[in-house]
N, C-alpha and C positions, 0 to 999 in steps of 0.2 A: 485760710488766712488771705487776706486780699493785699494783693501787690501793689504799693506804691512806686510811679514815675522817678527816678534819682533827680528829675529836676524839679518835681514838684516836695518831694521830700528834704529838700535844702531849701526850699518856702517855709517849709514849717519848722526847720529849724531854725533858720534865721529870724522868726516870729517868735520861738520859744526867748531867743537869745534878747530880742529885745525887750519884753515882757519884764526881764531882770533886771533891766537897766534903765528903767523909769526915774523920774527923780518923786520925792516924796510929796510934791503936787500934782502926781501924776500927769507930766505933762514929758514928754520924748526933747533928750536931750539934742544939741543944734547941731544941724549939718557938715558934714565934711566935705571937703575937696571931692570934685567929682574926680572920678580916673579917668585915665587915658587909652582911647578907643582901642578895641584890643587887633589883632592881624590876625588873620588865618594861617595857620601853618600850609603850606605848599606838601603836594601829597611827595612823597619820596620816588626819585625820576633814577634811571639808569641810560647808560650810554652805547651799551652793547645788549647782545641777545642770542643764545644759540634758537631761541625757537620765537616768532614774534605772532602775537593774534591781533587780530582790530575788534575794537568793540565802536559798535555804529551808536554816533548819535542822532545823526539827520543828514538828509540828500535831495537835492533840488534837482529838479531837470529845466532850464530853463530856456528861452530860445537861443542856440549859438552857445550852448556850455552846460556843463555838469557840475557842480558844488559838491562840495562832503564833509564834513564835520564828523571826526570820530577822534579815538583812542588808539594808537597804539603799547600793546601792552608786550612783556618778556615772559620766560615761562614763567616765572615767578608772582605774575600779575604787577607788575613796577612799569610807571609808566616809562615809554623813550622817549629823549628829551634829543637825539640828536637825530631822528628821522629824515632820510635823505632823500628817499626814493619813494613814487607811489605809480599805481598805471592803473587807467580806468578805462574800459569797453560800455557803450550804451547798444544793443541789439536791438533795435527798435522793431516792435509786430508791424508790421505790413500787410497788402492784398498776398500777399505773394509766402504768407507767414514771417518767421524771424527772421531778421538780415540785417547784416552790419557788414560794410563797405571798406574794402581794403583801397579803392582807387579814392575816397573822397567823396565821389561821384553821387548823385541821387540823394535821396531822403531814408538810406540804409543806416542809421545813425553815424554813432563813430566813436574814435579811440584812442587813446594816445601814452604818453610816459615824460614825468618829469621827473628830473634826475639835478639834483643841484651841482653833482662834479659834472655836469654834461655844460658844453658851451651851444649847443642844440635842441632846448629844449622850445616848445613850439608857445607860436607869439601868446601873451599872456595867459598859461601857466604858471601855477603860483603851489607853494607847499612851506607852508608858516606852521609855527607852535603858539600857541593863544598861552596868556598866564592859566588859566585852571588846565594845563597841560593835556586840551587837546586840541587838534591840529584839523587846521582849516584847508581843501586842497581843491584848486580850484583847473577843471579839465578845458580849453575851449572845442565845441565842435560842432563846426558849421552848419550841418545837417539837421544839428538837434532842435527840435520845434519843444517848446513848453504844453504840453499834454499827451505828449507821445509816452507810449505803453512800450514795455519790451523786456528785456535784460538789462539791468545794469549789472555791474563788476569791478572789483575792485579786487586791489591786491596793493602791498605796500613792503620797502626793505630791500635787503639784497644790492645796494650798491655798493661795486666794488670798492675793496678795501673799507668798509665801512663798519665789520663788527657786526653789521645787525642783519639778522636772519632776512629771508625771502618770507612772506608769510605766504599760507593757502587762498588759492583764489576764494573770495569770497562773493558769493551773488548776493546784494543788497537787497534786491528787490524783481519780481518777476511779474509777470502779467497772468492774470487767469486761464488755465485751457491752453495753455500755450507749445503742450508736447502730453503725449498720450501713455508715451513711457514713462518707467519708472526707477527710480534706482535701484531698488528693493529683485524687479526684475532683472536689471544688467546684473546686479550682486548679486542673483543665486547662483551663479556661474561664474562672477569675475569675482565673489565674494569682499576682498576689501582692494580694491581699484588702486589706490592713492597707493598702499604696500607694493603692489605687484611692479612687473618690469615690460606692464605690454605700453605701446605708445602715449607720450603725453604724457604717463602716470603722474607725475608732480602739478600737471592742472586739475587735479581733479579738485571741486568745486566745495564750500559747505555754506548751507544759511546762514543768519545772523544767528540760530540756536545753536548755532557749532554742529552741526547734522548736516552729513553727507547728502549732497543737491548733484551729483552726479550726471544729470542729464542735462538742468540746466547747464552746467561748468563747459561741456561740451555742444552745446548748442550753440554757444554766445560765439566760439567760430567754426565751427560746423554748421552752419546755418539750414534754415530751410531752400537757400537759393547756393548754386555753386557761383565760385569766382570766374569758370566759363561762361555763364549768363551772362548775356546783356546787362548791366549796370547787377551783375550779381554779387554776390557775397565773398567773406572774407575767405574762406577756402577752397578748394576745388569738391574737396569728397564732402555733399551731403550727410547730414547723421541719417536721415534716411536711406541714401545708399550705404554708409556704413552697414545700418543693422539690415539693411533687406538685400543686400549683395552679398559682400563680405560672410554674411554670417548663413548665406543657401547653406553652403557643405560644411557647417559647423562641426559635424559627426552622422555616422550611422544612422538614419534613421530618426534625420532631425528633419522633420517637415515646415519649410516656412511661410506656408498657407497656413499656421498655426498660429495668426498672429495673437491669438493671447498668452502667447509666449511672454513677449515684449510689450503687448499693450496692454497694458493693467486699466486704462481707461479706454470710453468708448472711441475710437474713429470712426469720423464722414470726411467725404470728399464729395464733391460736387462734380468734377470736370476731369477727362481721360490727363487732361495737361497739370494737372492741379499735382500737389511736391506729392511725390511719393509713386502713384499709381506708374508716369513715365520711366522708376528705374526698374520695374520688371515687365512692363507692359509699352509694345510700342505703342504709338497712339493711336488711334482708329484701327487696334488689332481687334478680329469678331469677337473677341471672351469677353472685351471692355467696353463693346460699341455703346451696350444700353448703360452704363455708371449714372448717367443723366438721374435716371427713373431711381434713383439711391439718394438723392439727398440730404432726406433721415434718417436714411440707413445706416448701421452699423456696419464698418467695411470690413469689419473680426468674423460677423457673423455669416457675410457673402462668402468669403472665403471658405471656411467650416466647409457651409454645405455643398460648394461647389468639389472639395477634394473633400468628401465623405467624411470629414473629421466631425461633426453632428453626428449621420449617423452611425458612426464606433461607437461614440462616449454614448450613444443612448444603448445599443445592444449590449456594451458591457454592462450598464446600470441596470436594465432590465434583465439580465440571465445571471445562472450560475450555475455550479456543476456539484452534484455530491460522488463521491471515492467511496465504494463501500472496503471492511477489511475484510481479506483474505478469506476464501474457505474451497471446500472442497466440492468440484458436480461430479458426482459420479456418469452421469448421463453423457458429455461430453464425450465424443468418439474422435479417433485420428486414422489417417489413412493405415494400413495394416492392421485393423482390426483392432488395437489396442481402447481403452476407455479410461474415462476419468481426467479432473485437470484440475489446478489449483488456479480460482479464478478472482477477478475484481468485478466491482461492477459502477457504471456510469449513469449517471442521471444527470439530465438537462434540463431548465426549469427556466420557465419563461414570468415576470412577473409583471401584470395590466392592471393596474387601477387598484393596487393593491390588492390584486388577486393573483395567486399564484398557481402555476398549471406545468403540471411535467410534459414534456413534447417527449416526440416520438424520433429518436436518432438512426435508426435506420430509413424513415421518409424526409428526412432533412438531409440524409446523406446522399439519396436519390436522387433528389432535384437539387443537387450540387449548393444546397445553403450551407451544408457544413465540408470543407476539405478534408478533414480529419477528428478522427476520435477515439484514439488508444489510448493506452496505455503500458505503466511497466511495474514487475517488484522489485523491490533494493532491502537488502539486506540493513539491518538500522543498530546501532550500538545507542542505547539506551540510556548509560552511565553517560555519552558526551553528547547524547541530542545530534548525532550525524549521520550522514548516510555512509554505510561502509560498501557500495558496489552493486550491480544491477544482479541479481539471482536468478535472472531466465536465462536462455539463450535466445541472442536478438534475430528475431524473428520466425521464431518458434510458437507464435501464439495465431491463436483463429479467434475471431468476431462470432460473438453468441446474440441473434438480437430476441430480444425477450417480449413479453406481452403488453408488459406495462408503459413500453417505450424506449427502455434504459438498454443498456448497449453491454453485455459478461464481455471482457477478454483472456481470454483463457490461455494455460501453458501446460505443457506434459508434465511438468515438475517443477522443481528448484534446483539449481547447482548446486552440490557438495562444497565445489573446489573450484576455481577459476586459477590455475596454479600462474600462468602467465600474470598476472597482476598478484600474485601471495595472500587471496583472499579467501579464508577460512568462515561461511557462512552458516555452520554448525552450531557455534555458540552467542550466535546472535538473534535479535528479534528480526521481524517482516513488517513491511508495509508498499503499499502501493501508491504511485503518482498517478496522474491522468490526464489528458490534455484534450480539451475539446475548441476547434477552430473554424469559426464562420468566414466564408468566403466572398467578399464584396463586389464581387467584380475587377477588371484590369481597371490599376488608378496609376497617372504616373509612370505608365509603362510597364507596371510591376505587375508579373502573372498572379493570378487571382490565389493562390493560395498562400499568397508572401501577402495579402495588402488588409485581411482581417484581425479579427477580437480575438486573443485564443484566452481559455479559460484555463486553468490550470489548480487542482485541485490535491490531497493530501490524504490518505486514508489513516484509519487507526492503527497503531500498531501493533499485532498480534506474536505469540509466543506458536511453536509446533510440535508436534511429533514425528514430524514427516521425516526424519534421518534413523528415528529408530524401529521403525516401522517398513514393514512389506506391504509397498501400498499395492499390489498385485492383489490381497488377502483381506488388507484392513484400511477402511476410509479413516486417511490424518485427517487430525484436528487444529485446530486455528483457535486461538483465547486469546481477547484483546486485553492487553496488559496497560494501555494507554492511548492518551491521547497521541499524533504526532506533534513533535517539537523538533525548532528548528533557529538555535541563535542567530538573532540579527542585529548587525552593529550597522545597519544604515536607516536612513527614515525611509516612510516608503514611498516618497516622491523624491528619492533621492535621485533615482534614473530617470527619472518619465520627468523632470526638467531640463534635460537634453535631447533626451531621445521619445520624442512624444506624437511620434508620427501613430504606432500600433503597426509598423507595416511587419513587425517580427523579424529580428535577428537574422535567423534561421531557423528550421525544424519545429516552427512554428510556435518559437519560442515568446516571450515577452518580456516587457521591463518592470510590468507592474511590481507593486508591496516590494520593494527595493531587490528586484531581480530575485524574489521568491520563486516563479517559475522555474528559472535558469538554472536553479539548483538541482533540480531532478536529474540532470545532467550531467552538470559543474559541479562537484560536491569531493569532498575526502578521499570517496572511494572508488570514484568514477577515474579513470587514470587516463583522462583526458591528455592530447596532446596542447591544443590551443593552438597552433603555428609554432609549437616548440619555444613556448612566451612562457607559460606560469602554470602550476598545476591548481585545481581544486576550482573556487569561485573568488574569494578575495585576493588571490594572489596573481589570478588571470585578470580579473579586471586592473587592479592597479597596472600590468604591463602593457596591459592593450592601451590602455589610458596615453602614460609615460615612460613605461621601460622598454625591452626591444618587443615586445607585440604591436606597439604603436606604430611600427614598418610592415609589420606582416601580413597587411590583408591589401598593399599598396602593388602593387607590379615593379613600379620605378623604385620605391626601399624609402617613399617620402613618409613622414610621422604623420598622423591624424591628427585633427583641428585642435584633439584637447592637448596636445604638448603646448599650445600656445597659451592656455590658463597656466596660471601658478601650480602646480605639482603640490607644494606643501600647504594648498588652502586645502586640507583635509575636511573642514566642517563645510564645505559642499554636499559632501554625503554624509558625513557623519557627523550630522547636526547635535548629534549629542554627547560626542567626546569620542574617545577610547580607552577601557581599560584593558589595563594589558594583563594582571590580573585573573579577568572572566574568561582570558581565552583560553578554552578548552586544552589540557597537557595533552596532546593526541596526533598523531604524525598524520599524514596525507600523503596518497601513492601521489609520485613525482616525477614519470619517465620524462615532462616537456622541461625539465632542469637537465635530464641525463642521457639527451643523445637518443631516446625513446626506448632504454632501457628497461622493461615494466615493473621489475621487481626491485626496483627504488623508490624511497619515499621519503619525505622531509620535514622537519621540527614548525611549529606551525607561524609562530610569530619570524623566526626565518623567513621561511616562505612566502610570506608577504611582503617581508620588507626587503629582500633580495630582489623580488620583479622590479623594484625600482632602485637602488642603491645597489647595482649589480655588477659592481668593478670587483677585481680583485682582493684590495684593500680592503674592502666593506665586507667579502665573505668570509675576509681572514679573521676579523675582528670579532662574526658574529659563531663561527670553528671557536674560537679562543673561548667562548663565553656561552659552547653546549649548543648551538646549533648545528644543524645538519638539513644538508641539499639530495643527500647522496646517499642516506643509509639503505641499508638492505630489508627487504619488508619479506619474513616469513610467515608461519600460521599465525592466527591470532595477531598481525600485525597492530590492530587497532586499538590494543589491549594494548601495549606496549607504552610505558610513559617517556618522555624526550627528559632530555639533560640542561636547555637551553635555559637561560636564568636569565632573558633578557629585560622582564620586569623590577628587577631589583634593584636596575639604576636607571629605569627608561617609561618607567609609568609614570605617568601625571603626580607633579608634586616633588619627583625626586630634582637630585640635583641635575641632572640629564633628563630627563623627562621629556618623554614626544612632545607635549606641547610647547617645548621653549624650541623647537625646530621646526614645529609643523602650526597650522594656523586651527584651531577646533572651536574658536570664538568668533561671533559675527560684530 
C-alpha cells in the first residue's frame, strides 16, 4: 500500500469536498473571508533543572570574542527559559601546542563567565534568550583572532540559588591532531572518569554527540604549556606531565616507555625542548641528543625499541611452548640407585615466515637465552576445572634434555598426602604446568632474568594408577581424560593494560590471557600466603589491588597506585560482567585469611569479596548468609560443597545485585 503525506492527503480531500459543491453550471461557488494569519505555538519552556544539556546551534570565533547560539535544555528535553549563567574557554593551538592564558597575556586565547546575579561580569558580556527559545551568549576575549584553531568550551547553569543545574563541560569544537591520546585509553583504567572521585571529576568533558571527549575537557586547562612558562598556560601541571610523570609508578610493572599505552595515535616531535620530551628528559641529556634525526618519526616506536618493548612483543609472537601429559621413564635414575620417574615434557618452538621449527632448550639454556624452563604437577579436580595443589615435592625434580630438543622434568613420584595443607590427591586427576623464560639482558636496572617473555603452558589432564600400584614391580599408567580447563571471568588484556612492561612479577611469572600464568601458582589449592592479603588468585588480586595486600609489598604500609582508581569500576577487568551463579561451589585453602594457619579454607565468592570489603561488619553479614574464611579443610577437601548463598540476592538482576554497587558496564 503506498503511504500518503497527512498533508498532502487533506489536498485531496479538500478536493473531493469541493467537487460536491459545484453549482449546477458547474461553476465553484464565491469566495470567503480570508483567515487570520495563524502564530506558532512557542515550544514548552521550564524554569528549573536537576540535570541541564546544551544543544549546539552555532559558534563564531571572531577577532576580540566568541559567540554561541544554542539550546539549553532539562532532563526532560524542555527548554530553560530562565538561564542565568554560561562560561566559555577558547584554547587556542599555537607553536608551542594548546594554551589558553590565565594572565591575559599573549595570543594564548581566553576565557571567562557571565553570570547575570554577578555585578562583575566582564565588559561586554551578554547572555539573552531569543523568542524560538535559544539563547545567544556572547564571550569577549582579547586574544581571540577570527581564524584561530583550538578548544573551544562551553558550559552553562549553576548560578547560585537558581534551580538550574551546572551542565557538563562541553567541547564545541576542537582542531585536528590536536592530542595523541585518547579517552578510550585513560578509560581502560579510569573507566567512567566523570563517576569516579579522582580530581576535577565533574570537568570531565563530552562532544556535541553527548560522547565522552575526555582528553580534550582536560586539555583546555591543562595545556600543552605550564602556567610557570613564560607567557604560559592556564595551569601549572602539563596533561603531559600529568600522564608521563604522575602515571611512572602507576603499578607493578607498569613501563612508561610504553607509550602506546596512552597513545592510541602516532606522536612526533621535532625538538629535545618541544612539550613533552623535557618532562622526562633533560635537555641536551645523551639519550635525546639526536631527536632532531626523528622528525617523522614515531616517538612510540623510539621508545619501544630503545627499552626492548619491540623486541618482547616480537619473541612472544614468534614462540610457544607445548606441555606434554604425564607418563612414566622408567629410564630415569636418582642418586641411591633407585629408577624411574613420572615425567612432563617441554617443547619450544620458534615460528619464521611462517615456518615453524622446534629449538633446542638445553643450547638456549647454555648461552643464557633462556633463564628458565621447568616445570610442576598439580593435582586437578575435574568436576570444578581447578587446580587442587602441587603433587611433587618442590624441588625434587631433575632436567632430562632429550634428542629432539625438548627439555622431560622429571619427579620420583607423586604425593599421597600433603597433610599440612588437608590435601588428598588420591581421588583426583593430574596435570602439568610449564614455564619457559627468555632472558633479554639488564633493562632498567632489572637483572636479566626479571626483564623477559615467559611462556607458560598447560598440559592435558590425565587419570592414574600410581596409588594402587608398587611402582617398585609395575610401570603406572597415565590416560588422558581431557583437555585442561580453567575458568576465567577476566578478558585477557585485562592485566597487560596496566602492567605491560613483561618484566615478570616474580618467579618469572606473567600477566598475559588475564593472568593465566599466575595460576599455576595462585590457584585453590596452592595455600599461598600472598603477604597474608587473600588466598587463591581472584581473591589475591582484588587485595593487592584494594584491600590490605595493597600495603604489603610497600616498606612504609603506603597503598599502590590502583587504590587511587575506583575500586567498584569492576568491568576494568571484567569486561564481561560477573555471574555469581558460574562460580564454582568449591572452597579454597586459606591460611593468608588465618594467621597462616594451613588447614583452613574458605567459601569461594567469600573469599573474594572479603579481600576487599574486609571489616568486621561485612564478614558478619557474609557468616549470616553461609560464608566462611576459616573452615577446616580435611581429606577430600575439594570435594566438599560450601553453604554460602550469596547469589540469591547479589547476582546481576537481583534486587541487591553486584552490579547496582559495582560498575561492569563501560
Amino acid at each position: 500500500m503506498k503511504g500518503l503525506n497527512k498533508r498532502y492527503l487533506a489536498l485531496i480531500v479538500a478536493g473531493a469536498i469541493g467537487l460536491t459543491g459545484c453549482g449546477s453550471d458547474g461553476k465553484d461557488g464565491a469566495d470567503g473571508e480570508d483567515g487570520a494569519p495563524g502564530t506558532p505555538t512557542p515550544p514548552p519552556t521550564v524554569d528549573t533543572s536537576t540535570v541541564t544539556s546544551i544543544e549546539m546551534i552555532n559558534h563564531v570565533i571572531a577577532d576580540g570574542q566568541l559567540s554561541f547560539e544554542f539550546q539549553a535544555l532539562n532532563e526532560d528535553g524542555l527548554v530553560i527559559d530562565a538561564l542565568q549563567k554560561a562560561e566559555a574557554k577558547f584554547a587556542v593551538n599555537t607553536d608551542k601546542g594548546i594554551a589558553l592564558s590565565r594572565s591575559g597575556e599573549g595570543t594564548n586565547g581566553g576565557y571567562g563567565t557571565y553570570d547575570a546575579t554577578s555585578d562583575s561580569n566582564p565588559e561586554g558580556a551578554s547572555l539573552e534568550l531569543n523568542e524560538a527559545g535559544n539563547y545567544s551568549f556572547v564571550m569577549p576575549m582579547e586574544n581571540v583572532s577570527a581564524g584561530d584553531e583550538g578548544i573551544v568550551w562551553l558550559r552553562v547553569g549553576g548560578a547560585s540559588d537558581s534551580g538550574i543545574a551546572r551542565s557538563l563541560p562541553l567541547v564545541v569544537n576542537k582542531a585536528d591532531n590536536i592530542h595523541s591520546t585518547t579517552t578510550a585509553t585513560c578509560q581502560s583504567c579510569h573507566v567512567d572518569y566523570a563517576a569516579g572521585t579522582r580530581r576535577h571529576a565533574s570537568y570531565t568533558a563530552i562532544n556535541t554527540d553527548g560522547e565522552t571527549d575526555l582528553v580534550a575537557g582536560c586539555l583546555v586547562c591543562h595545556n600543552n604549556t605550564s602556567r610557570n612558562d613564560e607567557n604560559g598556560g592556564y595551569a601549572r601541571n602539563t596533561l603531559q606531565k600529568i600522564g608521563h610523570i604522575n602515571h611512572q609508578k602507576f603499578d607493578r610493572d607498569f613501563q612508561p616507555t610504553n607509550c602506546y599505552t596512552c597513545h592510541a595515535e602516532p606522536v612526533r616531535n621535532t625538538s629535545i625542548t618541544g612539550n613533552g620530551c623535557v618532562d622526562c628528559h633533560a635537555p641536551g641529556s645523551a639519550e635525546v641528543l639526536n631527536i632532531n634525526s626523528y622528525n617523522e618519526f614515531d616517538i612510540r616506536e623510539m621508545h619501544a625499541n630503545v627499552s626492548k618493548i619491540t623486541e618482547r612483543q616480537q619473541t612472544r609472537a614468534t614462540h610457544h611452548t607445548e606441555t606434554s601429559a604425564l607418563y612414566w621413564d622408567a629410564n630415569v635414575s636418582w642418586d641411591g640407585g633407585a629408577t624411574g620417574a613420572v615425567c612432563t615434557n617441554i617443547k619450544l618452538f620458534a615460528t619464521v615466515d611462517e615456518t615453524e621449527t622446534q629449538l633446542n632448550i638445553a643450547d638456549l639454556y647454555a648461552d643464557k637465552t633462556l633463564t628458565y624452563a621447568g616445570a610442576y604437577i598439580h593435582g586437578y579436580d575435574s568436576n570444578h576445572s581447578t587446580i587442587t595443589g602441587r603433587a611433587i615435592g618442590r624441588g625434587s625434580d631433575q632436567y632430562v634434555e632429550r634428542e629432539d630438543g625438548s627439555r622431560s622434568v622429571c619427579f620420583p613420584g607423586l604425593l599421597e598426602f600433603e597433610g599440612s595443607d588437608g590435601t588428598d590427591f588420591k581421588s583426583g586427576n593430574f596435570m602439568a604446568s610449564s614455564r619457559v623464560t627468555f632472558g633479554l639482558g639488564e633493562v632498567d636496572g632489572d637483572a636479566a632474568g626479571y626483564t623477559g617473555v615467559s611462556l607458560t603452558t598447560y598440559s592435558e589432564v590425565t587419570s592414574t594408577n600410581f596409588y594402587d600400584i608398587d611402582i617398585n614391580t609395575t610401570a603406572p599408567s597415565f590416560t588422558v581424560v581431557s583437555d585442561y580447563d580453567r575458568r576465567l571471568a577476566v578478558t585477557n588484556d585485562s592485566c597487560t593494560t596496566c602492567h605491560n612492561s613483561e618484566n615478570n612479577y616474580h618467579k618469572n611469572g606473567s600477566y598475559q590471557q588475564g593472568g593465566l600464568d599466575c595460576v599455576a601458582c595462585h590457584n585453590n589449592g596452592q595455600n599461598r600466603s600472598a603477604k597474608n592479603s587473600a588466598p587463591g588468585f581472584g581473591p589475591m588480586v582484588h587485595s593487592m589491588h584494594w584491600g590490605v595486600g595493597s600495603t604489603a609489598n610497600d616498606p612504609d604500609g603506603n597503598p599502590n597506585s590502583a587504590t587511587k582508581l575506583n575500586a567498584d569500576n569492576c568491568v576494568a577487568c571484567h569486561a564481561d560482567g560477573i555471574d555469581l551463579y558460574e562460580v564454582p561451589n568449591q572452597y579454597l585453602l586459606a591460611r593468608a585469611f588465618n594467621g597462616g594457619a594451613r588447614n583452613t579454607m574458605a567459601s569461594p565468592i567469600t573469599a573474594n569479596c572479603f579481600a576487599c570489603h574486609n571489616d568486621e561488619q561485612a564478614l558478619n553479614h557474609m557468616k549470616q548468609n553461609g560464608g566462611e574464611i576459616d573452615a577446616v579443610a580435611g581429606e577430600l577437601w575439594y570435594t566438599q560443597p560450601t553453604a554460602e548463598s550469596c547469589a540469591t540476592c547479589h547476582a546481576e538482576g537481583k534486587t541487591f545485585g553486584i552490579e547496582k554497587f559495582h560498575v561492569f558496564e563501560r
